[in-house]
Chimera marker file (.cmm) of the C-alpha trace (Angstrom):
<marker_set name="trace">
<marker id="1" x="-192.142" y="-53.627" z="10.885" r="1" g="1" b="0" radius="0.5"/>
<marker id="2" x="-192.761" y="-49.637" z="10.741" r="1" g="1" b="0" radius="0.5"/>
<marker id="3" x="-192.672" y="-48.169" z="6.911" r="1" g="1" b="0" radius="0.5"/>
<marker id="4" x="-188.880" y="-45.653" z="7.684" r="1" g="1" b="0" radius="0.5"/>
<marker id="5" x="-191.642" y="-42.890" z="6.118" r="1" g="1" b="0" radius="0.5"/>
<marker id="6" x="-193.975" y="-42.790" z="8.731" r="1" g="1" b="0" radius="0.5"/>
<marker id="7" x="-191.412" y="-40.750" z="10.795" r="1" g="1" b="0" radius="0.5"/>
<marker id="8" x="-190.662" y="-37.873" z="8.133" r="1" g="1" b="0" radius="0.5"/>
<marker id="9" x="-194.538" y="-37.797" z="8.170" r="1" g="1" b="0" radius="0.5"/>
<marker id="10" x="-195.272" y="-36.996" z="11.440" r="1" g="1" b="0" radius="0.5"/>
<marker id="11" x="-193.092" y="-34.460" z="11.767" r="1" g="1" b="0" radius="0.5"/>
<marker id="12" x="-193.754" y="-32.957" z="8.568" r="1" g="1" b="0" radius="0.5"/>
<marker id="13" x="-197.593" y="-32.533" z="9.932" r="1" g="1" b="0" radius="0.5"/>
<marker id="14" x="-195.993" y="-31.436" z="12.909" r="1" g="1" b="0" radius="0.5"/>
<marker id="15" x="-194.137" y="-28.555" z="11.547" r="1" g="1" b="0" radius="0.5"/>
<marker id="16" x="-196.501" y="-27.658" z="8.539" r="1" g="1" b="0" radius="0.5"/>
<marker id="17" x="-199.745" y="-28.559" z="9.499" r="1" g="1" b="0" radius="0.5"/>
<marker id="18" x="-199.444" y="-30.253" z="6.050" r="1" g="1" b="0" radius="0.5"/>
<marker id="19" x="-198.943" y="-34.022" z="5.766" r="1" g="1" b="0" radius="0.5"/>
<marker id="20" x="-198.351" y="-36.470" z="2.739" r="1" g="1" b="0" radius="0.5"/>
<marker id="21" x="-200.740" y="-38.727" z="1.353" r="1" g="1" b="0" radius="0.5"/>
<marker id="22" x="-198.235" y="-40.709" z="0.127" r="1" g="1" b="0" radius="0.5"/>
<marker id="23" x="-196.269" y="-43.999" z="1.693" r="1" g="1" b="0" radius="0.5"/>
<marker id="24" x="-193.140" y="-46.111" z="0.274" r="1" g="1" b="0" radius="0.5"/>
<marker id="25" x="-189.733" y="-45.945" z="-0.394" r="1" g="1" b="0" radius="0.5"/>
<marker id="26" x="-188.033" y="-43.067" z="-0.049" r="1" g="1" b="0" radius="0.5"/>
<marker id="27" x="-186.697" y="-43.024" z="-3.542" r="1" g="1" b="0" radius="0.5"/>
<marker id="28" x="-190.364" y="-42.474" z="-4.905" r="1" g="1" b="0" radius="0.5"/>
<marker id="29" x="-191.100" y="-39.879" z="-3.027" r="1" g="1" b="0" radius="0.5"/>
<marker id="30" x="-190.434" y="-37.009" z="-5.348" r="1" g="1" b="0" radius="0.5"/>
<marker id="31" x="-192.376" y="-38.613" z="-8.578" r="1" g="1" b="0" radius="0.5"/>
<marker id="32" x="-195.299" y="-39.296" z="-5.319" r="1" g="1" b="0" radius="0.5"/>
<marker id="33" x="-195.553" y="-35.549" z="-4.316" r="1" g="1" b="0" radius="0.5"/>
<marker id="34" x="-195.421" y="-34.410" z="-8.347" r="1" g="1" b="0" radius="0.5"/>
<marker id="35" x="-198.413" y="-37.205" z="-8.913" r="1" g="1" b="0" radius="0.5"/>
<marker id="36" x="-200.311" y="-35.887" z="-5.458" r="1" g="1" b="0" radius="0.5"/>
<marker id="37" x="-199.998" y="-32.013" z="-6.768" r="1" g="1" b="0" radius="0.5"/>
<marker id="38" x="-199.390" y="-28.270" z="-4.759" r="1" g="1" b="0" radius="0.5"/>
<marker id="39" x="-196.210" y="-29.994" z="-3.700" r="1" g="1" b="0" radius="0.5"/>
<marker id="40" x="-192.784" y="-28.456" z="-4.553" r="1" g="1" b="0" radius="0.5"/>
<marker id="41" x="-190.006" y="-30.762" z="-5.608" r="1" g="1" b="0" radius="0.5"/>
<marker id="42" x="-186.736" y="-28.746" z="-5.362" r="1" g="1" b="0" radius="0.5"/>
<marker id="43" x="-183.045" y="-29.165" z="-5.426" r="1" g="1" b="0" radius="0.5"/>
<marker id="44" x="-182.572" y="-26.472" z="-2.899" r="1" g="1" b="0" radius="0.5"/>
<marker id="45" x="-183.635" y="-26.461" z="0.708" r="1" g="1" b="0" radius="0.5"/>
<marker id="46" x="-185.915" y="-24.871" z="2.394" r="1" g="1" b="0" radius="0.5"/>
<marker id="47" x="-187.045" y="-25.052" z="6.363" r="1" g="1" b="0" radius="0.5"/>
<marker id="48" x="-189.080" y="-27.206" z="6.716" r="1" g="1" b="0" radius="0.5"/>
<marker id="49" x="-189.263" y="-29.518" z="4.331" r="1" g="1" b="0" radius="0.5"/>
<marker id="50" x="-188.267" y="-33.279" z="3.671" r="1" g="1" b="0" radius="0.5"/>
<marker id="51" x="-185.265" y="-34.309" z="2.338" r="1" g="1" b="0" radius="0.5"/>
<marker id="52" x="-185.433" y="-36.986" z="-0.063" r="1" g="1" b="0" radius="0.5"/>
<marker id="53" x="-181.914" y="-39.254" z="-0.751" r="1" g="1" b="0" radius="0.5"/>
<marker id="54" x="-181.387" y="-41.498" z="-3.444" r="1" g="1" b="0" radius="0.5"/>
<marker id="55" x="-180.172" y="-44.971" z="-3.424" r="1" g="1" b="0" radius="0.5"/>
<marker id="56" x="-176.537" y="-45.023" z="-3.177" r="1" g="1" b="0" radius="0.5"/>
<marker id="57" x="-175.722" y="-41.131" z="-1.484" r="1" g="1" b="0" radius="0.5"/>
<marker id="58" x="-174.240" y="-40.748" z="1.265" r="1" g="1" b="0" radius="0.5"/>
<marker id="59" x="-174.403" y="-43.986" z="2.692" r="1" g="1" b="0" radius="0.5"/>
<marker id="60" x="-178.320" y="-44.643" z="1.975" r="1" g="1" b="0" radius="0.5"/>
<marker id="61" x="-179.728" y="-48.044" z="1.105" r="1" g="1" b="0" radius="0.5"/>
<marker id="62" x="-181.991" y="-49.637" z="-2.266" r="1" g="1" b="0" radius="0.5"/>
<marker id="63" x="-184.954" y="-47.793" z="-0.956" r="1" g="1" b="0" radius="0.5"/>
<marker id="64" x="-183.102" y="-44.401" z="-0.242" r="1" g="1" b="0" radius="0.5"/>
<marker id="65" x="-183.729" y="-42.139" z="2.579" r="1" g="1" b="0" radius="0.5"/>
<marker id="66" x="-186.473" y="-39.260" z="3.559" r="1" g="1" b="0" radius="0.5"/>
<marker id="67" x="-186.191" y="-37.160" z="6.679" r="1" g="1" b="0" radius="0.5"/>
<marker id="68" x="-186.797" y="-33.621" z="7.989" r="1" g="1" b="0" radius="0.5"/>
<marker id="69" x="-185.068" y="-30.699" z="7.434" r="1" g="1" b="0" radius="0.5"/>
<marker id="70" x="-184.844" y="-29.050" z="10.740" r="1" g="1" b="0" radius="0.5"/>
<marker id="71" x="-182.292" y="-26.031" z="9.650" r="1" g="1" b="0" radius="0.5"/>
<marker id="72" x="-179.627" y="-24.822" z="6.859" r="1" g="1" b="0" radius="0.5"/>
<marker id="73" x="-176.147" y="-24.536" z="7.957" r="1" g="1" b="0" radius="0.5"/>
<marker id="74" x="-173.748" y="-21.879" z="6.949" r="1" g="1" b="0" radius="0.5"/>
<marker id="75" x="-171.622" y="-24.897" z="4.220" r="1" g="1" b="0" radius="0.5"/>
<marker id="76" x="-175.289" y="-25.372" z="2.976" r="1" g="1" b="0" radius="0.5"/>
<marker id="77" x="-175.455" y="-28.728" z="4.150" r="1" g="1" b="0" radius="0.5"/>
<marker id="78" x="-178.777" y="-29.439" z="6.147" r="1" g="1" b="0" radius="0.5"/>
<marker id="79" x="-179.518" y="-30.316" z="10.080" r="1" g="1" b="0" radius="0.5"/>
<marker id="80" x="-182.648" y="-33.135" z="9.872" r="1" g="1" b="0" radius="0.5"/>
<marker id="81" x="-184.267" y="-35.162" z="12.243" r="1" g="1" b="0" radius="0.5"/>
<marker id="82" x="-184.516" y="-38.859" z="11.066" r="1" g="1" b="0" radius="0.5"/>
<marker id="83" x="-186.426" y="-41.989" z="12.414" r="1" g="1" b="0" radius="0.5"/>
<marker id="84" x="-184.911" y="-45.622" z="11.803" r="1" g="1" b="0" radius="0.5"/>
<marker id="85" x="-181.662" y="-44.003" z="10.669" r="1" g="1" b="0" radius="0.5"/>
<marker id="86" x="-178.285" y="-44.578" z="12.477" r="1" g="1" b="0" radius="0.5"/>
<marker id="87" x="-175.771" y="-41.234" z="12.771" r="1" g="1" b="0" radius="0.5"/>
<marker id="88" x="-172.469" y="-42.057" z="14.142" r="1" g="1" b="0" radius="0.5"/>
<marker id="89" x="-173.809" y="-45.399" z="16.264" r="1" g="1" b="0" radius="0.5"/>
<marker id="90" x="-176.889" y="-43.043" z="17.547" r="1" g="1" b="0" radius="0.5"/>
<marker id="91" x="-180.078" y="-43.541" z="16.877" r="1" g="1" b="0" radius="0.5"/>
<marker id="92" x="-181.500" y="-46.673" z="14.270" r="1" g="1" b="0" radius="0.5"/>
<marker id="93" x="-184.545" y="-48.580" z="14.324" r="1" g="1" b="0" radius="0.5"/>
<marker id="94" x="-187.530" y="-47.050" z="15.972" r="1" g="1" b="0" radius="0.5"/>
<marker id="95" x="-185.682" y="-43.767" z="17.371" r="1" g="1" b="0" radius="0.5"/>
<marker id="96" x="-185.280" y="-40.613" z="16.346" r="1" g="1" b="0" radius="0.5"/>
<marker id="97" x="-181.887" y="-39.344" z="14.816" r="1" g="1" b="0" radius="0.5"/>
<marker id="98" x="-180.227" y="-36.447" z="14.300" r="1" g="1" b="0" radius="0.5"/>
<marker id="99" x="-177.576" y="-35.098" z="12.141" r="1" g="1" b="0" radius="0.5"/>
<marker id="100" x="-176.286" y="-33.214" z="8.606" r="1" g="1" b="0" radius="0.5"/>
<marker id="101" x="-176.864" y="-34.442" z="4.986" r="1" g="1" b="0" radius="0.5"/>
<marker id="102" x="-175.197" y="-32.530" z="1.862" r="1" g="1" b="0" radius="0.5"/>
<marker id="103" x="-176.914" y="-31.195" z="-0.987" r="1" g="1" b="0" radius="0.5"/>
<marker id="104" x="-176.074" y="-32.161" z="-4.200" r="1" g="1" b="0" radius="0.5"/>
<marker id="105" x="-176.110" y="-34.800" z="-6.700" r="1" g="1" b="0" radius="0.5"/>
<marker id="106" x="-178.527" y="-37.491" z="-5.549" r="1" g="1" b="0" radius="0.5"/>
<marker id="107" x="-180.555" y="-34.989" z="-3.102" r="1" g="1" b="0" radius="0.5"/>
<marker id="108" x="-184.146" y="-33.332" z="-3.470" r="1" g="1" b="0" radius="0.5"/>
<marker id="109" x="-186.212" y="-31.496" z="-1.246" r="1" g="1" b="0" radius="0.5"/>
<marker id="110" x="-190.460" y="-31.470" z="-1.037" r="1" g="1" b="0" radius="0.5"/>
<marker id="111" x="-192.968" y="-28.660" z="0.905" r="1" g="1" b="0" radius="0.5"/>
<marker id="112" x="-196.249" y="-27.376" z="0.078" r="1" g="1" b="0" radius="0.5"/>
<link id1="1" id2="2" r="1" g="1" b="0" radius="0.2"/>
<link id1="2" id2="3" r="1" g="1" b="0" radius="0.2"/>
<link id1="3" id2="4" r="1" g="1" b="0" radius="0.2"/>
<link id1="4" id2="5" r="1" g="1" b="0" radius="0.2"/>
<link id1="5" id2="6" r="1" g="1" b="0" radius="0.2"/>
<link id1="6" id2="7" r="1" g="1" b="0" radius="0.2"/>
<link id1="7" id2="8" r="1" g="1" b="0" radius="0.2"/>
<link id1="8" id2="9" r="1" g="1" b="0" radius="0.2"/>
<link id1="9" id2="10" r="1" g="1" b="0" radius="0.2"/>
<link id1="10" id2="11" r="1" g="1" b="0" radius="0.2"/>
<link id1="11" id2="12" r="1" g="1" b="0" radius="0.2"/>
<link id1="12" id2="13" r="1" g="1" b="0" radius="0.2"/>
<link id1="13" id2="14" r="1" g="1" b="0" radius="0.2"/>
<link id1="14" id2="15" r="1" g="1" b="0" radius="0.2"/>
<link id1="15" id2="16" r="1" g="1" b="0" radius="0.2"/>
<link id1="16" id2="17" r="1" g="1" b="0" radius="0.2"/>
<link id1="17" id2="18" r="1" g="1" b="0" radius="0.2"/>
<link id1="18" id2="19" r="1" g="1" b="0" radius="0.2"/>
<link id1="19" id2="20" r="1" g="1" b="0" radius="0.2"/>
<link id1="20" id2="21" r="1" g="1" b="0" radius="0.2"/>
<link id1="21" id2="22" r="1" g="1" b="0" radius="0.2"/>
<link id1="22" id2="23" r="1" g="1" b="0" radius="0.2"/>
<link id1="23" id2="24" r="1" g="1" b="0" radius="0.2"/>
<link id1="24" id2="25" r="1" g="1" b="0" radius="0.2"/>
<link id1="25" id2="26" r="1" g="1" b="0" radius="0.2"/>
<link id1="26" id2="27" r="1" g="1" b="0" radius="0.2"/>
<link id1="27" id2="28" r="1" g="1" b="0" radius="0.2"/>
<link id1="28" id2="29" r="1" g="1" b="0" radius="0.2"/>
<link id1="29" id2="30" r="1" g="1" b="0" radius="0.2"/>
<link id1="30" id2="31" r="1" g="1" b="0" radius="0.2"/>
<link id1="31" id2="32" r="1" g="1" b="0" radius="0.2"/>
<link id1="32" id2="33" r="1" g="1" b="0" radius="0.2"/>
<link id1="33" id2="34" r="1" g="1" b="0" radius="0.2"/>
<link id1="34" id2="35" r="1" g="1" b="0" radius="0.2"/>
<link id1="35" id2="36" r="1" g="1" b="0" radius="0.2"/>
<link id1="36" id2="37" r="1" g="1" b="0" radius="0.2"/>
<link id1="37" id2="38" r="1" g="1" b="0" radius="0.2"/>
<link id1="38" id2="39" r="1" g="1" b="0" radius="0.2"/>
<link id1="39" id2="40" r="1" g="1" b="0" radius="0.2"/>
<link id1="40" id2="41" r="1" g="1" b="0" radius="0.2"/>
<link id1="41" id2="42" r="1" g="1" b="0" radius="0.2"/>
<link id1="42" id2="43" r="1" g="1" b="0" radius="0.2"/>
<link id1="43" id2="44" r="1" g="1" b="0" radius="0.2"/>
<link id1="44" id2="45" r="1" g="1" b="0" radius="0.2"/>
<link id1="45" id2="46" r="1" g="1" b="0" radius="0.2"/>
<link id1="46" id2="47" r="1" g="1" b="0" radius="0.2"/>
<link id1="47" id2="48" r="1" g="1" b="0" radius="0.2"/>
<link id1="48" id2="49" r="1" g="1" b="0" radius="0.2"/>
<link id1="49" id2="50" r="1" g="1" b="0" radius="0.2"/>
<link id1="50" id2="51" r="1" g="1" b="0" radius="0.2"/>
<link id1="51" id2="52" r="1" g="1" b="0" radius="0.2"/>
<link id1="52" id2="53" r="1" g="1" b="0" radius="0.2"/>
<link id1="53" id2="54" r="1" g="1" b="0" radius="0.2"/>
<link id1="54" id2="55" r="1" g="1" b="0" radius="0.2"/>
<link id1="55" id2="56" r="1" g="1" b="0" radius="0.2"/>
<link id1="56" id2="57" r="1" g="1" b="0" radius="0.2"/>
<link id1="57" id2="58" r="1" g="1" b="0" radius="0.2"/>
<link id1="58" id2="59" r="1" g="1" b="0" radius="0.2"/>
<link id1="59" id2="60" r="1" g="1" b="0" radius="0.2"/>
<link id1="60" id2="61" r="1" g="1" b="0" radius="0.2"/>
<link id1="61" id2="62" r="1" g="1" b="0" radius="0.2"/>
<link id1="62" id2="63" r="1" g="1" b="0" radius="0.2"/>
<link id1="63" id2="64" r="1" g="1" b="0" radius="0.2"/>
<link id1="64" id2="65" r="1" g="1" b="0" radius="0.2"/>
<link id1="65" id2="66" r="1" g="1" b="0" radius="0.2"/>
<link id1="66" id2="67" r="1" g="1" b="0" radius="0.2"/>
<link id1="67" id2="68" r="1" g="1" b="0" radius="0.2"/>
<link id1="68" id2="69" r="1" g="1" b="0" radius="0.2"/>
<link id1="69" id2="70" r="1" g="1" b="0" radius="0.2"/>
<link id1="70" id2="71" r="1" g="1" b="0" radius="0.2"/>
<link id1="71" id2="72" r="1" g="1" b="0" radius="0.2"/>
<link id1="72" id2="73" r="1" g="1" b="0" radius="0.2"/>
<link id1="73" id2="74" r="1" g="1" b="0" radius="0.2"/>
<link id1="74" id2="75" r="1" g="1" b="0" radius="0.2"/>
<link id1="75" id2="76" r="1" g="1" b="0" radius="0.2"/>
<link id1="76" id2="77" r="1" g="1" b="0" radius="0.2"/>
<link id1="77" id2="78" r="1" g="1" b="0" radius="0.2"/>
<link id1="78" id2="79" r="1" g="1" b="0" radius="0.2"/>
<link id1="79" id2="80" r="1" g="1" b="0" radius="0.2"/>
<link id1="80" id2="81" r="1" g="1" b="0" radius="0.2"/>
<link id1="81" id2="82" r="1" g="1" b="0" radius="0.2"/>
<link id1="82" id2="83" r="1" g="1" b="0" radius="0.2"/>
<link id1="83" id2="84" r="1" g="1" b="0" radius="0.2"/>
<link id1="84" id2="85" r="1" g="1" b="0" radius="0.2"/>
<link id1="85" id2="86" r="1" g="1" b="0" radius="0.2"/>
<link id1="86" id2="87" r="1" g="1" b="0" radius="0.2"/>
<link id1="87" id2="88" r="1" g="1" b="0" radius="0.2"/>
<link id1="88" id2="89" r="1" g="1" b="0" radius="0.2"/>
<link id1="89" id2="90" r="1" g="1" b="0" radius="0.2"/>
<link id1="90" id2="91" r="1" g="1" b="0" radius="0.2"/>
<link id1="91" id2="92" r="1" g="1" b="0" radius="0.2"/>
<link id1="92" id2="93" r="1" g="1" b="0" radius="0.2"/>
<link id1="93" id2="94" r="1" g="1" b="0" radius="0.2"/>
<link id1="94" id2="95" r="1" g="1" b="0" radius="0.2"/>
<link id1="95" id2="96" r="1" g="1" b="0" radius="0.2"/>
<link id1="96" id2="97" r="1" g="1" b="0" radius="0.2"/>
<link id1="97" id2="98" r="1" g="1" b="0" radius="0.2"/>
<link id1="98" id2="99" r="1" g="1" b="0" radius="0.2"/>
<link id1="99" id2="100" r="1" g="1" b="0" radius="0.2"/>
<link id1="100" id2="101" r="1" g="1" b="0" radius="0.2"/>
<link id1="101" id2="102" r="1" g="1" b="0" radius="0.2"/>
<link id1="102" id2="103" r="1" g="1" b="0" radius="0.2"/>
<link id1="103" id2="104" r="1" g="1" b="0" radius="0.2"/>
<link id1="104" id2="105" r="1" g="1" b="0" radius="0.2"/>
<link id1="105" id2="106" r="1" g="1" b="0" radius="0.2"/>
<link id1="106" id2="107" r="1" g="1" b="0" radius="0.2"/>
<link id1="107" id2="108" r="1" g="1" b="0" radius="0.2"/>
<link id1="108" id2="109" r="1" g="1" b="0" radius="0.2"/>
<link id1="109" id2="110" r="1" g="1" b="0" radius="0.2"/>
<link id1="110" id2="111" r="1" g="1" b="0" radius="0.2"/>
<link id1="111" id2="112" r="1" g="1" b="0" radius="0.2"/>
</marker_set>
């Protein structure tokens, strides 16, 4: 099976030049890019930059959810691109996704 990171990884390189050297569920991600230093771990958004869920948010799973911020909207919520998520019956395993996620409570945001 393909790590749900591996997604948010690629495109990260793709639209920073920068990529993680990190792996794993999505929920460690933030304590991962503190660890790896000259990332920024931030509640607000910023273009681009990944969007890290917790467990339990908006509809994610144990291991959370990481994807790309692709654009802010105007309510503040954020436009991503996902791989192996599911946005109203599109996308899911092995495709890539698109759709909004709301900051907040539960919600951080890494870029170097």
């Amino acid at each position: 099976m393909v790590n749900a990171p591996t997604g948010p990884m690629l495109a990260t390189t793709r639209l920073t030049c920068q990529h993680t050297t990190w792996m794993g569920d999505a929920r460690t991600w933030p304590s991962s890019a503190r660890s790896a230093g000259g990332w920024t771990v931030s509640s607000q958004p910023r273009v681009p930059s990944i969007i890290v869920i917790q467990p339990g948010y908006q509809g994610c799973g144990a291991t959370g959810h990481v994807a790309v911020v692709e654009r802010i909207n105007g309510d503040g919520s954020v436009y991503t691109s996902n791989w192996n998520y599911e946005f109203n019956g599109k996308g899911g395993l092995y495709t890539t996704s698109y759709g909004n996620f709301n900051t907040g409570s539960g919600v951080s945001f890494i870029w170097k």
